[in-house]
C-alpha positions as CSV (number, residue, x, y, z in Angstrom):
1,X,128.4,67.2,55.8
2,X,129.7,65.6,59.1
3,X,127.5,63.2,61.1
4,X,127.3,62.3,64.7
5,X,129.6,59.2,65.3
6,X,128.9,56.1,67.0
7,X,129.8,56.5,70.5
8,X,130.7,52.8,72.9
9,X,129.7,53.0,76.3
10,X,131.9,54.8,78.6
11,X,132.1,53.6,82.0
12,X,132.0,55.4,84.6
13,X,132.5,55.6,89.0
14,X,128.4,56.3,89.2
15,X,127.0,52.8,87.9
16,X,124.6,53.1,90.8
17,X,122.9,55.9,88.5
18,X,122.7,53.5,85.2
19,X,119.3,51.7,84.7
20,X,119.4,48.5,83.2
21,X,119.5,48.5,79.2
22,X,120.6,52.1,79.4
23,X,123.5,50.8,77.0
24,X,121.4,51.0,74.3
25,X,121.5,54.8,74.0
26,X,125.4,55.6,73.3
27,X,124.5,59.5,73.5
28,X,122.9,58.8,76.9
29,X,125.7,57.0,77.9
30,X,128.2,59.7,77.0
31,X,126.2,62.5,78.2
32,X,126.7,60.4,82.0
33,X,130.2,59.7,81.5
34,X,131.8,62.2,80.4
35,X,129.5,65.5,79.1
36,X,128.1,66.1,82.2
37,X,131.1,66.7,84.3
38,X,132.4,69.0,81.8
39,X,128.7,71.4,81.7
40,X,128.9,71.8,85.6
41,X,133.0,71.7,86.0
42,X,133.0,73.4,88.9
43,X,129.9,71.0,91.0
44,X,130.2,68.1,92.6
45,X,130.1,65.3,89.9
46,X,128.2,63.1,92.3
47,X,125.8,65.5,93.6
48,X,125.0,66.4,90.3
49,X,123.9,62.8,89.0
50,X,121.6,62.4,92.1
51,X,119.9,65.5,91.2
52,X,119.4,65.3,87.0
53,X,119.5,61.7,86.7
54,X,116.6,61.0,87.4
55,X,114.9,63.6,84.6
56,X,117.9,62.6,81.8
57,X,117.0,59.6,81.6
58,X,113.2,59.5,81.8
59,X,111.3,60.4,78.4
60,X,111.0,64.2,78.1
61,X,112.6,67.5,76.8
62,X,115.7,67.1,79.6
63,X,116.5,64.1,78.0
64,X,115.9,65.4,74.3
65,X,118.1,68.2,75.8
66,X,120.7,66.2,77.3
67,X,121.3,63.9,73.8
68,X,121.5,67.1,71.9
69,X,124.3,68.3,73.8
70,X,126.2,65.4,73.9
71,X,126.1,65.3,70.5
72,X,127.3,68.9,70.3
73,X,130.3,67.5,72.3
74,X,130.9,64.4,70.3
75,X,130.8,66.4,66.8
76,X,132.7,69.2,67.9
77,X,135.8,67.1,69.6
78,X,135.4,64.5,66.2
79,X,136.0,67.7,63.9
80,X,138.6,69.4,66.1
81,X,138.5,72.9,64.7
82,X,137.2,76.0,66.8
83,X,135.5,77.4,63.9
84,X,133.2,74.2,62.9
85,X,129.5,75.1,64.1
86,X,127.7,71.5,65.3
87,X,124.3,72.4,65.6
88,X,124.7,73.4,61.3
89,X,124.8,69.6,60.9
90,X,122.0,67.9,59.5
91,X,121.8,65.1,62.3
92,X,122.2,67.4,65.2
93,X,120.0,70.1,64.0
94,X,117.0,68.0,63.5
95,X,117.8,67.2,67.5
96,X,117.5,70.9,68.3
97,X,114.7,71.6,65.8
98,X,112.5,68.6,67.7
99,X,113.1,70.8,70.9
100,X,111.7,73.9,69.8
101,X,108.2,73.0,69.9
102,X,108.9,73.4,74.0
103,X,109.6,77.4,73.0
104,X,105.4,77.2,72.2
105,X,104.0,76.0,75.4
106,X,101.8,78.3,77.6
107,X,103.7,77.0,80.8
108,X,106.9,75.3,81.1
109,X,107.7,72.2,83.6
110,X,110.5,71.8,85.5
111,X,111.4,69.7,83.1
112,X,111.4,72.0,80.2
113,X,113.8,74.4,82.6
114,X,116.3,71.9,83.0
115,X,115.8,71.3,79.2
116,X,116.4,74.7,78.2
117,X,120.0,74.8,80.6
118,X,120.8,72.0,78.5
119,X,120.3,73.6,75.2
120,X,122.2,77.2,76.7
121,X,125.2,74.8,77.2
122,X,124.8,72.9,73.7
123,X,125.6,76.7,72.4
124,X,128.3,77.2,74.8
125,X,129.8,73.9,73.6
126,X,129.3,75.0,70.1
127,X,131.0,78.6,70.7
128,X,128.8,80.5,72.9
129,X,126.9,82.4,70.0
130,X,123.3,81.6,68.6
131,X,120.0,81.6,69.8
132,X,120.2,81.1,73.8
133,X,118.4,84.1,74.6
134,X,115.3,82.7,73.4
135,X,115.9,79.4,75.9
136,X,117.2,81.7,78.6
137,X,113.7,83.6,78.5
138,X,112.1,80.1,79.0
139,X,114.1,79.4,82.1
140,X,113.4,83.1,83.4
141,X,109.8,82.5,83.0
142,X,109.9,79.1,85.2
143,X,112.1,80.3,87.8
144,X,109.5,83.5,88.4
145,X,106.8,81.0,88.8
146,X,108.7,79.3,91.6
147,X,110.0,82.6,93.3
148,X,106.4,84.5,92.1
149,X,104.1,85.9,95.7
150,X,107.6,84.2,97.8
151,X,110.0,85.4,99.6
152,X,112.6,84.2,97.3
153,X,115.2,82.9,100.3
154,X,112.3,80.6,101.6
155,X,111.4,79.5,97.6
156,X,115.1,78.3,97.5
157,X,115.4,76.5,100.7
158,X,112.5,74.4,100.2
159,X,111.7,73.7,96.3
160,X,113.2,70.3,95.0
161,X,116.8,69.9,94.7
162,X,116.4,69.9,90.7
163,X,114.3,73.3,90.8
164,X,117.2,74.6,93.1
165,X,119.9,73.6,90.8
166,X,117.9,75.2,87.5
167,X,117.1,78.5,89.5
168,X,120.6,79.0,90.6
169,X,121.8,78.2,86.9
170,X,119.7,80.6,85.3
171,X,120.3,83.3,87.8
172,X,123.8,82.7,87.1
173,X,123.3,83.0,83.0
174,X,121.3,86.1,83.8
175,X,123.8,87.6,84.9
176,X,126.2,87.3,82.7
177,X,124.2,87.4,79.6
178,X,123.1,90.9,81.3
179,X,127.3,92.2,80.0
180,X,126.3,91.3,76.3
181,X,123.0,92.3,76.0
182,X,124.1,95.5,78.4
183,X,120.3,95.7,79.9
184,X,119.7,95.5,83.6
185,X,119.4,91.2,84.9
186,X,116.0,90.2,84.5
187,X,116.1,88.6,88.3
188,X,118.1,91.4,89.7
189,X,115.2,92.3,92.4
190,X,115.5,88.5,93.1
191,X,119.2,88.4,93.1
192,X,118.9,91.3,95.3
193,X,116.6,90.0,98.2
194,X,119.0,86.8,98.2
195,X,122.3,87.4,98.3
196,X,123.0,91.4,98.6
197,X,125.3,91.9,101.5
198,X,123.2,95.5,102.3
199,X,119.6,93.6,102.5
200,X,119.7,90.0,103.1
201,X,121.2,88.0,105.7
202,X,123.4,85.7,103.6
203,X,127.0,87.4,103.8
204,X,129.4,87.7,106.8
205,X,133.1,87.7,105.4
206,X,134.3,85.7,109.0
207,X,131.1,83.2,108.3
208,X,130.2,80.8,105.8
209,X,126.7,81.1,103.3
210,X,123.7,81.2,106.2
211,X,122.4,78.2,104.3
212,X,124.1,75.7,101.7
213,X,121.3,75.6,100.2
214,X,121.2,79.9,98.9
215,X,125.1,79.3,98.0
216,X,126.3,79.9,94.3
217,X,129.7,78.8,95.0
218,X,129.2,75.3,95.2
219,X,127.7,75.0,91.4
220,X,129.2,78.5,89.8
221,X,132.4,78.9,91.8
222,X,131.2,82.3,93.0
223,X,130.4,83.9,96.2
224,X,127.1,85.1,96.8
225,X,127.9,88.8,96.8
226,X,130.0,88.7,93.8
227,X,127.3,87.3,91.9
228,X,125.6,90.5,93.4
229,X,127.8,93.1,92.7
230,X,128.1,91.9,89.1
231,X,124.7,91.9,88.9
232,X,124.7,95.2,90.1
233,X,127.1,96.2,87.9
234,X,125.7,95.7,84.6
235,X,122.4,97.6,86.1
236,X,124.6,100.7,86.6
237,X,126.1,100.5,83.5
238,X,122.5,100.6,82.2
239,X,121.9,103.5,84.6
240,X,124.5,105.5,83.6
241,X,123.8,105.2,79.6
242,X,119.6,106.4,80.6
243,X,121.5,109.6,81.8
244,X,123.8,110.1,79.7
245,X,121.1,110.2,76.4
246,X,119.1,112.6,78.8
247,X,122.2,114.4,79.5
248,X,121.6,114.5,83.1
249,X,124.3,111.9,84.3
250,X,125.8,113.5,87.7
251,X,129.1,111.9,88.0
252,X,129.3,112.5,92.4
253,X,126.2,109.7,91.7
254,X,128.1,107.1,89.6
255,X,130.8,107.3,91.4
256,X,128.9,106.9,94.7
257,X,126.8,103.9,93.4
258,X,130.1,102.1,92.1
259,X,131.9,102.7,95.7
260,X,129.1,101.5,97.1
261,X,129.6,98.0,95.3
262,X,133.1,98.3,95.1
263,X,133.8,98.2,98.9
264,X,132.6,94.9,98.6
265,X,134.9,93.5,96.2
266,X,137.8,93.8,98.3
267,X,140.0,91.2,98.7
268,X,139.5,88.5,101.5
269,X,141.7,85.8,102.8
270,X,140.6,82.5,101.3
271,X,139.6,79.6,104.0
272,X,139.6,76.4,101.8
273,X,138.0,73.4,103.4
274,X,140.2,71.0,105.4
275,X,141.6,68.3,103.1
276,X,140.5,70.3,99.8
277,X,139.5,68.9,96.8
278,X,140.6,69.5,93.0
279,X,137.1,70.8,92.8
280,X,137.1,72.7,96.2
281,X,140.2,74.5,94.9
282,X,139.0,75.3,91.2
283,X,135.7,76.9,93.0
284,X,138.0,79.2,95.4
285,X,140.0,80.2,92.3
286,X,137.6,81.1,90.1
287,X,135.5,83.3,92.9
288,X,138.9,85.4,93.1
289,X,139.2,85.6,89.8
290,X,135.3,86.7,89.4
291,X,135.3,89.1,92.6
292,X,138.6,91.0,90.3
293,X,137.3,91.1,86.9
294,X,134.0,92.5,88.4
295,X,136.3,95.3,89.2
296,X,137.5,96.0,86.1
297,X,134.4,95.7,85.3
298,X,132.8,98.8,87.6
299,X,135.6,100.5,87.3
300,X,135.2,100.7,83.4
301,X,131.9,102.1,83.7
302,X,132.8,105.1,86.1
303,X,136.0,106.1,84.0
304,X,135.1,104.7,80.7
305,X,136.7,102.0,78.5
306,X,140.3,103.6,78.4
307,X,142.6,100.9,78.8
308,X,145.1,103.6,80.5
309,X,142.9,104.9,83.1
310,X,145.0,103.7,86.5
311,X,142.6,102.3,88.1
312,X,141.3,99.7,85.3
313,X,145.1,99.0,85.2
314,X,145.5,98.0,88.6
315,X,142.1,96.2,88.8
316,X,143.3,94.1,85.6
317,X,146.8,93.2,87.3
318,X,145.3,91.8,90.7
319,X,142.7,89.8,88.0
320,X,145.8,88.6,86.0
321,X,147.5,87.5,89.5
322,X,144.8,85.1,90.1
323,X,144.6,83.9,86.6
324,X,148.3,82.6,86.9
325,X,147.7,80.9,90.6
326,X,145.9,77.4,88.2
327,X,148.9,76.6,86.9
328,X,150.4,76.0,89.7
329,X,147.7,73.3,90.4
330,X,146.7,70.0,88.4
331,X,145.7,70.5,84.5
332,X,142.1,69.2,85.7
333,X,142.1,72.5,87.8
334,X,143.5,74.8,85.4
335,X,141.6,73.4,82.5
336,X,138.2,74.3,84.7
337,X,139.1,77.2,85.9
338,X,140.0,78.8,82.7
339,X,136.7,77.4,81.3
340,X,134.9,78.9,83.9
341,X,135.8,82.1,84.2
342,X,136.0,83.1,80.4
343,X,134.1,87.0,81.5
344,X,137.4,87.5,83.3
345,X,139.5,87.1,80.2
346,X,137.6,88.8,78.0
347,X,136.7,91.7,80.3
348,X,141.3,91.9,80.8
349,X,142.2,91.6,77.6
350,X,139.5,93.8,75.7
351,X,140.6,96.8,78.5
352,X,144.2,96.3,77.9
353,X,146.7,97.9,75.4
354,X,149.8,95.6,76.7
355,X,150.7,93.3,74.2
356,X,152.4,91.4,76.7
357,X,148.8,90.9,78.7
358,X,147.1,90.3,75.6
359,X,149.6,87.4,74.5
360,X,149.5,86.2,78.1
361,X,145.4,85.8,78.3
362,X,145.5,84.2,74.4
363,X,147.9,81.5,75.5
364,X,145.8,80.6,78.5
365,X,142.6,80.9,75.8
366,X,144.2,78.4,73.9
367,X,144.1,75.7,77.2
368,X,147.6,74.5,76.3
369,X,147.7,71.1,77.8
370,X,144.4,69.9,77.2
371,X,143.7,66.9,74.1
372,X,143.3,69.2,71.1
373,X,139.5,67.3,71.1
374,X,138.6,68.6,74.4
375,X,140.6,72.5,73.8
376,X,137.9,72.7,70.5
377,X,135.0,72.4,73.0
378,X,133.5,75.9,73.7
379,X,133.7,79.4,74.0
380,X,137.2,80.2,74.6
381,X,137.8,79.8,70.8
382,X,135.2,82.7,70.1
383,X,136.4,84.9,72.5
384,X,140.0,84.3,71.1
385,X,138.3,86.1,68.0
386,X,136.2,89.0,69.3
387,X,140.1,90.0,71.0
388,X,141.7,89.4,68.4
389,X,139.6,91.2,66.4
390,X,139.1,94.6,69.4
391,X,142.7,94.2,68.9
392,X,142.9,94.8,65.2
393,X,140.4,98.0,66.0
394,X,142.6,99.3,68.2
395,X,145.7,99.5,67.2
396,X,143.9,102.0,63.9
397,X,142.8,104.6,66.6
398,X,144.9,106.7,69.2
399,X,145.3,105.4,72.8
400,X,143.1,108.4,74.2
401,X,140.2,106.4,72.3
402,X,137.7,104.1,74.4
403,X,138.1,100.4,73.3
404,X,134.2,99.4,71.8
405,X,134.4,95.9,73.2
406,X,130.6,96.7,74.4
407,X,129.6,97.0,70.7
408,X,131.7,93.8,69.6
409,X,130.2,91.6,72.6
410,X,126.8,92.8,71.9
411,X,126.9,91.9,67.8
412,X,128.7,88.7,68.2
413,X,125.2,87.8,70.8
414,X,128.1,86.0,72.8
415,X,127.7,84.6,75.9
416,X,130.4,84.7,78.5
417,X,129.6,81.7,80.4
């Protein structure tokens, strides 16, 4: 039975953040220094200690939440193995276990929101599978109280910056724990009202966001109407599976829905900012690589998941051309760009029969270059193995056969975040 080791103060650029004495809590301190920057790699490092610094290290579940996670970190980089599960050790699971008592409250805080974020991203540290559904229900359920009888734009713009912060986070696991669960986002009316290119006022392709404020690419790396049409996507997914076990799926229908998102996935040209950061460059990478995969995405669910239908291998080779472009950047900005945008490679290389793709997205899996401590850290060890094992499925059954990646995402309860 491992235990959590003792961890010495890292330092760190944001000592205007430490309270005095704050020392005396190692997991604290490492959570600050150096687990925080790698749950939000794609946000601005200082931006994000003004906002959650202030409820981390206060007495409540954030901070309960924050020490659990780094303790994830510290026992899963200590044991370097993908398949070692943290939160099965005694010291870390009484952590989690002290948490759950939050699950049983009539109302959550805001708080208890950014607690449960925490706790989605201790199982994302620990391989993405487990019980995050039930903490992902608890951030749904606080984020409808701040959007409930508002206009959701307005909610945004003027709640606190840590409410902001917690809504867009859990509209941003929503949607992609909407591709495993394969039922419609839960926040998809409210995902519609703020950032659909047909009804809100947030996208112009010559303009930036309306407001900084509404943006999802300056904590997800994503544009605002690719977080829609993914969205969008797994509802007609959903759509198309009601008609189909009613046999009345009309195909002129599904493929009009799916052009109708579809035209707004094409490619744009990229307008970095002047003087752009590691970070700034990451978050415009990852969006391309997001806007693609979405593709492949819709384009599965019109044709089916045959990985020889043209079109899916088309949409695959313009994702796969984006997924190359980090190495050409720093190892910081390949390592969080690989991290980040692990729905693209699984998406590829479940809806791919070349075994040249397939070696191609493990390698980049495997986030050659990084300290074998920091490669153990998350989910791209998992989805290595729910390939690996489509893979060994596929090559028993005929090419004219649709690949059941749907069915292996769905039982392995793995979240692509």
């Amino acid at each position: 039975m491992a235990h959590v080791v003792s961890l010495q103060p890292q330092p760190h650029p944001y000592n205007m953040y430490m309270k005095p004495g704050g020392s005396n809590d190692p997991l604290m301190n490492h959570y600050l220094g150096s687990v925080m920057d790698l749950q939000y790699l794609l946000a601005d490092s200082q931006h994000i200690r003004y906002i959650l610094f202030p409820s981390v290290t206060n007495p409540g579940a954030s901070r309960k939440a924050a020490r659990l996670l780094a303790a994830v970190h510290t026992q899963r980089a200590t044991c370097r193995s993908e398949n070692y599960i943290a939160l099965q050790d005694q010291d870390v699971k009484i952590k989690y276990d002290e948490l759950l008592q939050v699950l049983n409250k009539p109302q959550y805080t805001e708080d208890d929101a950014l607690a449960a974020i925490s706790i989605i991203s201790s199982f994302l540290f620990d391989g993405g599978g487990g019980a995050w559904q039930e903490w992902l229900k608890l951030s749904y359920t606080y984020v409808d109280s701040v959007f409930r009888d508002r206009d959701p734009r307005d909610a945004l713009q003027h709640c606190s910056e840590t409410t902001r912060f917690i809504v867009k986070t859990a509209i941003w696991f929503d949607v992609l724990a909407a591709v495993t669960t394969q039922k419609a986002p839960r926040f998809l009316h409210y995902i519609r009202l703020l950032y659909s290119p047909e009804t809100s006022r947030v996208f112009d392709p010559t303009q930036p966001a309306e407001s900084p404020r509404l943006s999802m690419m300056s904590v997800m790396g994503c544009e605002n109407h690719i977080v829609w049409a993914l969205a969008e996507a797994s509802a007609l997914a959903v759509w198309k599976q009601e008609r189909m076990d009613r046999g009345s799926l009309s195909i002129p229908d599904l493929v009009m829905n799916a052009d109708r998102l579809d035209k707004h996935l094409h490619p744009t040209a990229s307008e970095l900012p002047y003087a752009a950061t590691e970070t700034d460059v990451a978050r415009d990478l990852s969006s391309s690589i997001f806007r693609a995969a979405t593709r492949v995405y819709l384009r599965s669910i019109v044709s089916g998941d045959y990985p020889h239908v043209p079109e899916i291998m088309e949409a695959i080779e313009e994702t796969m051309e984006f997924v190359r472009a980090p190495q050409e950047h720093s190892q910081k900005v390949h390592s969080s760009v690989v991290r980040s945008t692990v729905f693209a490679f699984f998406i590829c290389g479940a809806l791919t029969d070349n075994s040249r793709l397939r070696t191609e997205i493990y390698k980049r899996l495997c986030l050659e270059g990084e300290d074998l401590a920091t490669s153990t850290v998350g989910n791209s060890g998992s989805i290595k193995r729910l390939l690996q094992q489509i893979w060994a499925g596929r090559s028993k059954h005929a090419a004219r056969t649709p690949v059941p990646w749907r069915d292996v995402l769905r039982d392995s309860n793995m979240l692509l975040v």
